[in-house]
Backbone as a ProteinNet text record, in pm:
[ID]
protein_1_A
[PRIMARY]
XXXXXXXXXXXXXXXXXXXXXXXXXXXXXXXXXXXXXXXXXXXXXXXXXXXXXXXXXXXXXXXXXXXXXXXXXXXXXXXXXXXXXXXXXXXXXXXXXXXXXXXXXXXXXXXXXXXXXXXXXXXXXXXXXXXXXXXXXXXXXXXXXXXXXXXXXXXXXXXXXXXXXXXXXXXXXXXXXXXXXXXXXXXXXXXXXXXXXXXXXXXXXXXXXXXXXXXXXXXXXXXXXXXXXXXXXXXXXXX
[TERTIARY]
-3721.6	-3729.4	-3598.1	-3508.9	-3387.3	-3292.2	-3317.2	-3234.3	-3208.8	-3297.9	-3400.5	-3297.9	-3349.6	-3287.8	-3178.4	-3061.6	-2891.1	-2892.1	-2923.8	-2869.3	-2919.5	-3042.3	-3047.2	-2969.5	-2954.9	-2895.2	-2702.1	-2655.1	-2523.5	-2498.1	-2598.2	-2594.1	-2562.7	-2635.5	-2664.4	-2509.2	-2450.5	-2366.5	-2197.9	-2218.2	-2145	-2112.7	-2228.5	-2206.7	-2183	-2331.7	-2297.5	-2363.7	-2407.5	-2466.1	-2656.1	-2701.2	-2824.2	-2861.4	-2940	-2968.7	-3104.3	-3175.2	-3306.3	-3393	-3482.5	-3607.9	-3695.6	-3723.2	-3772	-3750.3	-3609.1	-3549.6	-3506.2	-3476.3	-3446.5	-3603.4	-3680.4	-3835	-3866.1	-3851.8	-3878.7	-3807.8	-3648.4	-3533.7	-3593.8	-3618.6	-3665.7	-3797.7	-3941.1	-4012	-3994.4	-3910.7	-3876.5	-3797.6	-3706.3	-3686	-3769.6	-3855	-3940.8	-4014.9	-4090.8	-4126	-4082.1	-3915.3	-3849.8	-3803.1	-3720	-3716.3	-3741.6	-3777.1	-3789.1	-3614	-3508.8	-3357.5	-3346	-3210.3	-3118.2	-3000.1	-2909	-2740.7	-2683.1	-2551.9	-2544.9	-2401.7	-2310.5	-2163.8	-2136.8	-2064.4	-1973.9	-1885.8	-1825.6	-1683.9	-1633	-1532.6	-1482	-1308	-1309.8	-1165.2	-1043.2	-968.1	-925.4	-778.4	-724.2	-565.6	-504.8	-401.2	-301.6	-160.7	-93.7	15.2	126.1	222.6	284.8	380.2	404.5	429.7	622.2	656.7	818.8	827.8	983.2	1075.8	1192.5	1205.1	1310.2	1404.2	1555.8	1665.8	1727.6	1792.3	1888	1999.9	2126.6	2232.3	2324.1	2353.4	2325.1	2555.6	2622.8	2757.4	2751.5	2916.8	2943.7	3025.2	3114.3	3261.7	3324.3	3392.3	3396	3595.7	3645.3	3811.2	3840.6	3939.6	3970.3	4043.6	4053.8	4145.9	4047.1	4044	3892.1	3888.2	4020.4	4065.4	4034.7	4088.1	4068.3	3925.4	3861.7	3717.6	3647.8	3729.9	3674.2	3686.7	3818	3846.1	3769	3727	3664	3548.6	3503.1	3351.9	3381.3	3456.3	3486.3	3479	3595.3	3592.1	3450.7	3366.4	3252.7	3176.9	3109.5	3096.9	3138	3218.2	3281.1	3234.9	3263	3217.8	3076.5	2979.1	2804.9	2812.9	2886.5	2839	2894.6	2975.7	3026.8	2940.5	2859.8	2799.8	2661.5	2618.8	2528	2523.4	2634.5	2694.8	2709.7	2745.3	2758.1	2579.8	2517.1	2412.4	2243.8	2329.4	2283.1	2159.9	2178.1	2126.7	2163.2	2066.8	2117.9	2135.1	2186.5	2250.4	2151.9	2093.5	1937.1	1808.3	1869.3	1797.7	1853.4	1973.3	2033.2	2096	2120.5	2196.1	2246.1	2373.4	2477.8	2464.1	2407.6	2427.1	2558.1	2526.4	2639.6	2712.6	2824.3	2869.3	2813.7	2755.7	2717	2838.7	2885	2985.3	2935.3	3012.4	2972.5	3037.9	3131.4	3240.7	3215.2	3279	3242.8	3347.2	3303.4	3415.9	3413	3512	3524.9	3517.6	3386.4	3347.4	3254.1	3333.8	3263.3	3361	3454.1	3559	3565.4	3602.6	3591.4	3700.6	3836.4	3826.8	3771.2	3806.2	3705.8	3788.6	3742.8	3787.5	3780.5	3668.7	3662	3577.5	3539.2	3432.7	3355.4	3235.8	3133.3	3099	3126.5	3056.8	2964.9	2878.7	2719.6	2749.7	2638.2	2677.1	2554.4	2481.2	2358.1	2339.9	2320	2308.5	2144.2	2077.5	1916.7	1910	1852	1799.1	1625.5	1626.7	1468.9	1442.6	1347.2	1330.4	1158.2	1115.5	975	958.8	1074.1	1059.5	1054.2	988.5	977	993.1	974.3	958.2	1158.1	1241.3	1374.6	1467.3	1376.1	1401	1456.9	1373.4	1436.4	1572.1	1593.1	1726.5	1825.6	1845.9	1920.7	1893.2	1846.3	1869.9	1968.7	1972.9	1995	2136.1	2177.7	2298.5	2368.3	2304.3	2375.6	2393.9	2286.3	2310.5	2446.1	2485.4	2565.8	2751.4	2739.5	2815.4	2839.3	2741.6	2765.8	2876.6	2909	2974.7	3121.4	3124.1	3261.2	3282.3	3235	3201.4	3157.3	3244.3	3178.1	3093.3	3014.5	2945.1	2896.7	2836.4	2738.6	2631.2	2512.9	2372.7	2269.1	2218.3	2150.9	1952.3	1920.2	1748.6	1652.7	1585.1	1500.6	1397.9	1389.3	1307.1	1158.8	1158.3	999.4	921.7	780.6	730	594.8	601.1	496	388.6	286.5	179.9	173.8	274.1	297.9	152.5	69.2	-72.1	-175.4	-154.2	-239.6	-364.2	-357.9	-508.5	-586.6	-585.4	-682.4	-726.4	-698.1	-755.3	-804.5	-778.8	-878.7	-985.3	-956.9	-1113.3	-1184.9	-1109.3	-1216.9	-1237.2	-1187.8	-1279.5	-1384.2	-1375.2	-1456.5	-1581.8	-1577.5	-1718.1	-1768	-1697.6	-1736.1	-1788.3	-1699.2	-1772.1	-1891.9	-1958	-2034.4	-2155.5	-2130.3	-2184.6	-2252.8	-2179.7	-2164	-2305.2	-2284.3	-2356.4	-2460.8	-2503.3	-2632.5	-2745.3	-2621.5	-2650.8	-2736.6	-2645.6	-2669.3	-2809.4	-2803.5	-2927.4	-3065.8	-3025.7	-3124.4	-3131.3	-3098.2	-3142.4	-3227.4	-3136.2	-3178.9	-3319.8	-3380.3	-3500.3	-3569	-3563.7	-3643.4	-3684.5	-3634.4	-3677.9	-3847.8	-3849.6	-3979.4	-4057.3	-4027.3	-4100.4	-4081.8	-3992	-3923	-3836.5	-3802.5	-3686.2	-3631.5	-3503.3	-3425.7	-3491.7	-3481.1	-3540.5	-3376.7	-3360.7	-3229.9	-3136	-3008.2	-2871.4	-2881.1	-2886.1	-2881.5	-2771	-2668.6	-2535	-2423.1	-2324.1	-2212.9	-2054.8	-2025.6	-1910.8	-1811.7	-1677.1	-1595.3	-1483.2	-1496.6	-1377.5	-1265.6	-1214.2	-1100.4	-1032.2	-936.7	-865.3	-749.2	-750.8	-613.9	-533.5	-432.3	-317.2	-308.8	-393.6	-414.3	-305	-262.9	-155	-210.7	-176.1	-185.1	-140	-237.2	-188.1	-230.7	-235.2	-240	-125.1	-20.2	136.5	230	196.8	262	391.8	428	606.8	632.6	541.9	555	435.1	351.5	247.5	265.8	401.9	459.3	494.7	548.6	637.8	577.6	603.7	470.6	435	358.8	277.3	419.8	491.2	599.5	674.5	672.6	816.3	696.6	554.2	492.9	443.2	473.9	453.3	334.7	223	84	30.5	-57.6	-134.9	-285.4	-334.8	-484	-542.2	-591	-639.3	-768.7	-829.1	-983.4	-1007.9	-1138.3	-1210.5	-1320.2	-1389.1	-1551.6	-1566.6	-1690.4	-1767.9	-1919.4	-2002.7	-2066.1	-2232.1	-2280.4	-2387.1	-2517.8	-2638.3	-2707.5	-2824	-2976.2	-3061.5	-3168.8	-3267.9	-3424.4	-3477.5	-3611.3	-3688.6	-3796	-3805.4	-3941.6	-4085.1	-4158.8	-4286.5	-4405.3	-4352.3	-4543	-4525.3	-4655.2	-4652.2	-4717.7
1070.5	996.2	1003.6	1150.5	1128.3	1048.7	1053	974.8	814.1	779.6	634.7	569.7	661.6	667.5	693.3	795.9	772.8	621.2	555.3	453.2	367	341.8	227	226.1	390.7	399.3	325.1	384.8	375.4	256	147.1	-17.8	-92.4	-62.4	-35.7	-98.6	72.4	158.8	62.7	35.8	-52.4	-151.7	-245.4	-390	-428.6	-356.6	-377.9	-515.7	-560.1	-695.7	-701.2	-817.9	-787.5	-888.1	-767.5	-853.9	-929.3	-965.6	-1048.2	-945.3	-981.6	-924	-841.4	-877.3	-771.6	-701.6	-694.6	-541.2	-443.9	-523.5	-398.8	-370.6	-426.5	-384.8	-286.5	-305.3	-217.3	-64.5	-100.1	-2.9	54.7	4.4	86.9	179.5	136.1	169.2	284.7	323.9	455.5	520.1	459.1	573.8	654.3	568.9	575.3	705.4	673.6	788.7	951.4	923.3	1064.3	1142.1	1019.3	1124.6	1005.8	890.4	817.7	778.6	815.5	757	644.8	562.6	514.6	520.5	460.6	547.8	359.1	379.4	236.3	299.9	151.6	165.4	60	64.1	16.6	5.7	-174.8	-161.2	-263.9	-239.4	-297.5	-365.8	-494.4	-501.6	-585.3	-583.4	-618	-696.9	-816.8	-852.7	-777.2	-735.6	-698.7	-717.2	-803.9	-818.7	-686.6	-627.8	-503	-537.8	-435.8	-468	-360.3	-351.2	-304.4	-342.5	-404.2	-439.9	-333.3	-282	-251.4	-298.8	-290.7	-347.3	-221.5	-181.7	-95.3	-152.2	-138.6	-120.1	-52.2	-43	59.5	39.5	90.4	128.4	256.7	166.6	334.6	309.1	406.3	409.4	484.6	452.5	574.7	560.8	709.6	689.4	871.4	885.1	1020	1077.7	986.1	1058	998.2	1064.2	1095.4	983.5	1020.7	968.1	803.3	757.8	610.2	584	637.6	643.2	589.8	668.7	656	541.9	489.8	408.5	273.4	280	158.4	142.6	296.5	286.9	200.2	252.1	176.3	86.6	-13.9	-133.3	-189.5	-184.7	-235.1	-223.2	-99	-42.4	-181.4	-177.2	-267.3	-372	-458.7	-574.5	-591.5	-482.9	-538.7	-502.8	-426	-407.4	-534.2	-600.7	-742.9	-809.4	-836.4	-889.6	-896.9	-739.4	-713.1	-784.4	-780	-793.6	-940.9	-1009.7	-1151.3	-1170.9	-1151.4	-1223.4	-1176.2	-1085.4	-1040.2	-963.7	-869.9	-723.6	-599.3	-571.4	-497.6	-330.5	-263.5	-147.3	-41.7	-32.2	48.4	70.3	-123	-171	-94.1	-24.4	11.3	92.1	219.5	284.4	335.9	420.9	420.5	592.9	608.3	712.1	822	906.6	1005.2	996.3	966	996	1084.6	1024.2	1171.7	1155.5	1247.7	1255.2	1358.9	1346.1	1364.9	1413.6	1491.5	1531.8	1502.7	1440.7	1483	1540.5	1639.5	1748	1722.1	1766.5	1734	1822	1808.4	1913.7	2028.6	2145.1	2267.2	2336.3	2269.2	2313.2	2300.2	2354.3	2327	2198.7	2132.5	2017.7	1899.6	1848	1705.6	1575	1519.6	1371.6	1272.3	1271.4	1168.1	1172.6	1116.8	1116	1018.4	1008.5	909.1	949	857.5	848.1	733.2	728.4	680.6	684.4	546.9	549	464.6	491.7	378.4	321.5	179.9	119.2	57.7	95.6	47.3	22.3	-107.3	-189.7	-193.8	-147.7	-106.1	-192.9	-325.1	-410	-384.5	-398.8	-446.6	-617.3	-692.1	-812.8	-888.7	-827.8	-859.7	-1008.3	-1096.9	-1262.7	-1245.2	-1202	-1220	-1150.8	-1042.4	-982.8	-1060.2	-1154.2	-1240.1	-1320.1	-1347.9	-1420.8	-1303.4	-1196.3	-1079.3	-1027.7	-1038.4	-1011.7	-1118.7	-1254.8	-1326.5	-1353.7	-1312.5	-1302.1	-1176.2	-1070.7	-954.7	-954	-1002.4	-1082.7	-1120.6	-1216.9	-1287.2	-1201.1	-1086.8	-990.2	-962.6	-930.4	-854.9	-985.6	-1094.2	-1188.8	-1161	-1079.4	-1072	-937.6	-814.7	-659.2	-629.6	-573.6	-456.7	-338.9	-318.1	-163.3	-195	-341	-315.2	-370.5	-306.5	-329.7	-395.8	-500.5	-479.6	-483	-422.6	-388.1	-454.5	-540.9	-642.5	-566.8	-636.2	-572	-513.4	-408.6	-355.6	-335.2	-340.9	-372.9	-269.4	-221.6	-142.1	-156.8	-64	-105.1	86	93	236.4	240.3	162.2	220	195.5	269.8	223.3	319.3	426.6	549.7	439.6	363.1	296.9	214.4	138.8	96.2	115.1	265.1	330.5	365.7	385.3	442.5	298.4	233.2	85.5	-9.7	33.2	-30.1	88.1	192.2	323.4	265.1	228	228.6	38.9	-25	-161.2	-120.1	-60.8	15.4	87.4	105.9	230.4	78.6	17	-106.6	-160.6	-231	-296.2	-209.2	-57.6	-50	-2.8	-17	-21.1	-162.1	-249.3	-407.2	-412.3	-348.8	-348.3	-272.1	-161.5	-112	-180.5	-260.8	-306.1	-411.7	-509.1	-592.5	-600.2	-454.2	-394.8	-396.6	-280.3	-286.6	-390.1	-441.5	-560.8	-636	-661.2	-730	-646.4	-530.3	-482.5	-412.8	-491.8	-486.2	-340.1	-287.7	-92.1	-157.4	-29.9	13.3	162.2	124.3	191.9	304.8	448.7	553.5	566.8	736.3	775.6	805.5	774.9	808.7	954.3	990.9	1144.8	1212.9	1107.6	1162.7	1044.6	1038.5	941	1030.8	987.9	1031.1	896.6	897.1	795.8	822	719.2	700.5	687.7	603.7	594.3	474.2	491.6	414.8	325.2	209.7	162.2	57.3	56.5	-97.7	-167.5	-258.5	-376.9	-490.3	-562.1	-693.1	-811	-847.1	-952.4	-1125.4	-1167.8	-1325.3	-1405.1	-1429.3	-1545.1	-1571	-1462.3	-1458.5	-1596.6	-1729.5	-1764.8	-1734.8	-1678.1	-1639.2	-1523.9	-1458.7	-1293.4	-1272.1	-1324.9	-1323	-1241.9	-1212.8	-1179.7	-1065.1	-980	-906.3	-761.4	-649.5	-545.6	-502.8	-466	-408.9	-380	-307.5	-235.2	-403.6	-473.6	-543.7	-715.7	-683.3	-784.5	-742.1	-874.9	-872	-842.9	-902	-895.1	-773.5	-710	-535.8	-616	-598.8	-607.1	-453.8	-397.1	-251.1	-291.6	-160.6	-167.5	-42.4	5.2	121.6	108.8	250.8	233.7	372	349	445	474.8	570.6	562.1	646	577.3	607.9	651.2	702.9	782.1	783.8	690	702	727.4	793.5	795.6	664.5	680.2	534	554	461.3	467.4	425	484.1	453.7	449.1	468.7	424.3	275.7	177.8	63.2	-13.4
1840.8	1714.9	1638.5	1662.7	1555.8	1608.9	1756.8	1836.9	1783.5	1791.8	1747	1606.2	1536.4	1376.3	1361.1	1435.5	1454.5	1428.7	1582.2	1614.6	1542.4	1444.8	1373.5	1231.4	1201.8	1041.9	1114.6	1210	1222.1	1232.1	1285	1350.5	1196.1	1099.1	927.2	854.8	910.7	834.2	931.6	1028.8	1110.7	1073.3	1085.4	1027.7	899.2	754.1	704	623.4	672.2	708.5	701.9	622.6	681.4	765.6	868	964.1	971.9	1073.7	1065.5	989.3	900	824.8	954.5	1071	1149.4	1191.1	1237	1248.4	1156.6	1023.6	869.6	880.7	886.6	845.8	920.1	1055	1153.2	1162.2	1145.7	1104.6	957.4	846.5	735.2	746	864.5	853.7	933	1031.5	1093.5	989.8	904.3	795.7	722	648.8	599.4	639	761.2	850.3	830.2	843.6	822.1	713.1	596.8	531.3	394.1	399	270.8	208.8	350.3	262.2	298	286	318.1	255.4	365.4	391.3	371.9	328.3	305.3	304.6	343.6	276.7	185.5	69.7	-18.6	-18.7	17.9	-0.6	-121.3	-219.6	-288.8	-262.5	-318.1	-315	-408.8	-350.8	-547.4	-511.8	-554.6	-524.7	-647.4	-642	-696.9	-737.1	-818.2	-870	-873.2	-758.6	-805.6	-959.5	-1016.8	-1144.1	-1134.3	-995.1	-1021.1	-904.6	-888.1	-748.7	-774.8	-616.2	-626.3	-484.1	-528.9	-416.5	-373.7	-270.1	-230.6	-187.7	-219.9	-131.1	-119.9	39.3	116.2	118.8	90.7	103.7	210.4	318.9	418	412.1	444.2	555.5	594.3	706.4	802.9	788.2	795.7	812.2	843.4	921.3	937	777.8	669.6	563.8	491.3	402.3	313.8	195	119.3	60.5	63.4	191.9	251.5	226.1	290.8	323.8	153.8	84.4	-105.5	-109.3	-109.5	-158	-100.3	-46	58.3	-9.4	-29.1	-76	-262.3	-294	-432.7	-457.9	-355.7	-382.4	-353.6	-308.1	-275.7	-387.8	-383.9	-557	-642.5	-712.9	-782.2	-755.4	-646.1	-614.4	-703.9	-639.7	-666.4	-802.2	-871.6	-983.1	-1075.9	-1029.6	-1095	-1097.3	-967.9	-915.9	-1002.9	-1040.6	-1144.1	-1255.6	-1319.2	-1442	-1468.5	-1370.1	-1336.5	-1359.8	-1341	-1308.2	-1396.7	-1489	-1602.2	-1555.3	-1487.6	-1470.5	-1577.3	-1650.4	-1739.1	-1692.5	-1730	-1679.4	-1632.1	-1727.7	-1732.1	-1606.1	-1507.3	-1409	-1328.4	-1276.1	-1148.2	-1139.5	-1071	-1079.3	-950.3	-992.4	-870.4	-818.8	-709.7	-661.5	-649.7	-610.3	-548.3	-426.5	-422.1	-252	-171.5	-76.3	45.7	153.2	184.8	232	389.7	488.8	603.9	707	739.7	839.7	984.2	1067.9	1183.5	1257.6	1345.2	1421	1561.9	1601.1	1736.6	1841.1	1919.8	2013.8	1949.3	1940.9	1935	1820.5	1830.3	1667.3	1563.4	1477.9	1330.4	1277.3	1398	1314.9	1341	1149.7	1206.8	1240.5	1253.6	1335.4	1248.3	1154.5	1038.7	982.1	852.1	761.1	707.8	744.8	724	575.5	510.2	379.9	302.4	285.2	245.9	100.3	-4.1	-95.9	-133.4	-220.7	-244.1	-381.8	-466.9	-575.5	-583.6	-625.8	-663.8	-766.6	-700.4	-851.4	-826.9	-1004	-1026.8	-1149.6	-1115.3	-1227.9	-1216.2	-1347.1	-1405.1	-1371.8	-1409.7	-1440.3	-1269.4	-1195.2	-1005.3	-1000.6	-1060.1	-1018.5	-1015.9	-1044.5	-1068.1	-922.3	-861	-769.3	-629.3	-638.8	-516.3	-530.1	-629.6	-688.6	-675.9	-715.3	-725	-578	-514.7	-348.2	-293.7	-286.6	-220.4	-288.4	-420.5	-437.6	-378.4	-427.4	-321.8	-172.7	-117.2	29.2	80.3	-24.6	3.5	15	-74.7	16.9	109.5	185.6	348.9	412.9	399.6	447.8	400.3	282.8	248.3	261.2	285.8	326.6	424.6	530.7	619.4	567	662.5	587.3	519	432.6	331.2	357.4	348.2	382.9	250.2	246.5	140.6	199.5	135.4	130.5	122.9	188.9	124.1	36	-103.2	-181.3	-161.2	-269.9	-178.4	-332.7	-293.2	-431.4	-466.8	-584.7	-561.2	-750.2	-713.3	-837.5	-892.7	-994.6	-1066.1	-1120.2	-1163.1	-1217.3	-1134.3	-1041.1	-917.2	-881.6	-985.3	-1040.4	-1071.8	-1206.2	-1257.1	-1169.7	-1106.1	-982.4	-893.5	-856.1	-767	-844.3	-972.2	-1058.8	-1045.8	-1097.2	-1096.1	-939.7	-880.4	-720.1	-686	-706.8	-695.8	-750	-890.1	-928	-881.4	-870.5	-794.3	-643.5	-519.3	-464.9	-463.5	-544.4	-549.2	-635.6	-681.2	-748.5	-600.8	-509.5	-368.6	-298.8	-270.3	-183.6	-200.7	-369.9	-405.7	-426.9	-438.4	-391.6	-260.5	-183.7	-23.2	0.4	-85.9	-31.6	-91.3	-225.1	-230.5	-178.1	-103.8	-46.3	86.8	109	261.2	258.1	163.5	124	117.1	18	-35.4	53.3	190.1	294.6	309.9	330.7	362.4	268.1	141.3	25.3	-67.7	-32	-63	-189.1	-244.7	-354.6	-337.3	-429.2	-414.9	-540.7	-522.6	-659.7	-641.4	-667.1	-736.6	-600.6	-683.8	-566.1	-537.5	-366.3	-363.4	-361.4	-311.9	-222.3	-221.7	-304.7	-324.1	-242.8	-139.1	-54	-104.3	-133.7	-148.1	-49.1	19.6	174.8	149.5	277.2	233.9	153	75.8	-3.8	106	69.4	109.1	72.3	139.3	30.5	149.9	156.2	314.2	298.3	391.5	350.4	324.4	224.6	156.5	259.6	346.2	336.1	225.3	143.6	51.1	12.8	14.3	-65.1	50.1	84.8	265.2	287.3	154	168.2	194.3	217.6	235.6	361.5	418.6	513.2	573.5	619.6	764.9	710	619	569.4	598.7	588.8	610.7	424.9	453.4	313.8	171.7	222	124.2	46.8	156.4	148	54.6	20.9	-30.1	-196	-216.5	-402.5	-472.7	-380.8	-383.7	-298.6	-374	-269.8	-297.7	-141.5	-138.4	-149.4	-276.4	-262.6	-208.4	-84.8	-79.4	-47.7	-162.4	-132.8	-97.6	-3.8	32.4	29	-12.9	-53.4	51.1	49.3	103.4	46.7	58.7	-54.3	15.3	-59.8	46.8	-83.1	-65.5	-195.7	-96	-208.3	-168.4	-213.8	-98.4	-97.3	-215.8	-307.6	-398.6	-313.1	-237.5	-158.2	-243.7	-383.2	-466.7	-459.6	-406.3	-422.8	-482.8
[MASK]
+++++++++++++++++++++++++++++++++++++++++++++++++++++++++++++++++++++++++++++++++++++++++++++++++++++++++++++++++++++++++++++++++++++++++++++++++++++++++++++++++++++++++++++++++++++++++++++++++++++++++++++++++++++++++++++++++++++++++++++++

C-alpha cells in the first residue's frame, strides 16, 4: 500500500497538473486511507526589470621596461575616460582601478623578461536603458587600441530579497490553489497547512527581451525569478 501511494503522491508532485477526475479520486481516496494528507508543489513567477548595468574595460600591456608598459596603459586610460566625459557619464558612474602588475621570469630565475600589466574601468549606472549606447561607443575603441577589451554589459536586480519574500508567499498561494482543486474533484477540502518546505529559488532567462534571447542570464536586462515551494495539508473528512 505505501508502495501504491509513493507513486501516486510523486506522479502529483511531478506534473503538477490535474489530471482526469478518476484518477485524483482514486489517487485521493488511497490517501485518504493513510493518513488524510496531501503534498502539493507551488510554483511562483515573476518578470523582472534589473534596476543597475554595469560595463568593464578591460586595459593590458605587456613590455620588458615597466615604465613602457605604464605608459601604454595610460594612454588608453585617457582615451575612455574622454570618451566618458564626451558622452556625459558622470564621474560617480565609473571608476578606475589599480594597476595589477605582473612579472614574468625566465625559467627557474629570478630575472624577469617582462611585465604584464592589467588595468580595469567600470561603469556602474542605475539609469540601464543608456548602457547600451555607452557600450557601443566604447566598443568602438578596440579598433583604435590594442589590448583593450570591452565587457558586454551585465545586469542585475540589487533588491532582489523582496522578491523572494513576495514569490514565496505567491508560491505558497499556488499550491494551496492546487491542492484545492486537487481535492474538490472528489468532493474533499483542504483543513490546516502541516508542513511548508520552500525550494529552490532561481533567475531563469528571459525570452521575451528578442534582443537579448540568446544572451545568458548575466548579460539580460529582464530576470525571470521563480520560486517553489512545497506544501503538505491535512484532509477535512467531516462531510
Amino acid at each position: 500500500m505505501k508502495k501504491v501511494q509513493f507513486i501516486i503522491i510523486s506522479t502529483i508532485l511531478a506534473f503538477g497538473l490535474i489530471v482526469s477526475g478518476a484518477l485524483i479520486s482514486n489517487a485521493l481516496d488511497k490517501i485518504n486511507k493513510s493518513e488524510n494528507r496531501i503534498t502539493v508543489k507551488g510554483v511562483a513567477e515573476r518578470r523582472i526589470k534589473a534596476d543597475r548595468a554595469i560595463v568593464n574595460v578591460i586595459l593590458s600591456a605587456k613590455n620588458k621596461d615597466i615604465e613602457e608598459a605604464k605608459k601604454a596603459i595610460s594612454e588608453k586610460e585617457t582615451a575612455v575616460i574622454e570618451l566618458l566625459d564626451l558622452i556625459k557619464v558622470e564621474k560617480e558612474n565609473y571608476n578606475v582601478q589599480n594597476l595589477k602588475i605582473k612579472p614574468t621570469y625566465i625559467g627557474e630565475s629570478n630575472k624577469i623578461s617582462d611585465y604584464q600589466i592589467l588595468q580595469t574601468i567600470s561603469i556602474n549606472m542605475k539609469e540601464i536603458d543608456k548602457i547600451d549606447e555607452i557600450y557601443e561607443k566604447l566598443f568602438e575603441l578596440t579598433l583604435k587600441f590594442n589590448n583593450l577589451e570591452v565587457i558586454k554589459p551585465k545586469f542585475y536586480i540589487t533588491g532582489i530579497e523582496k522578491y523572494k519574500k513576495d514569490l514565496l508567499i505567491d508560491a505558497s498561494k499556488n499550491a494551496e490553489m492546487r491542492a484545492f482543486e486537487m481535492l474538490k474533484v472528489n468532493n474533499g477540502r483542504i483543513a490546516e497547512l502541516k508542513k511548508l518546505t520552500q525550494g529552490q529559488f532561481e533567475i531563469l532567462e528571459d525570452k521575451e527581451d528578442v534582443k537579448r534571447s540568446d544572451e545568458p542570464v548575466e548579460n539580460q536586462m529582464y530576470k525571470k525569478l521563480r520560486s517553489v515551494v512545497t506544501a503538505t495539508y491535512s484532509i477535512d473528512t467531516n462531510k
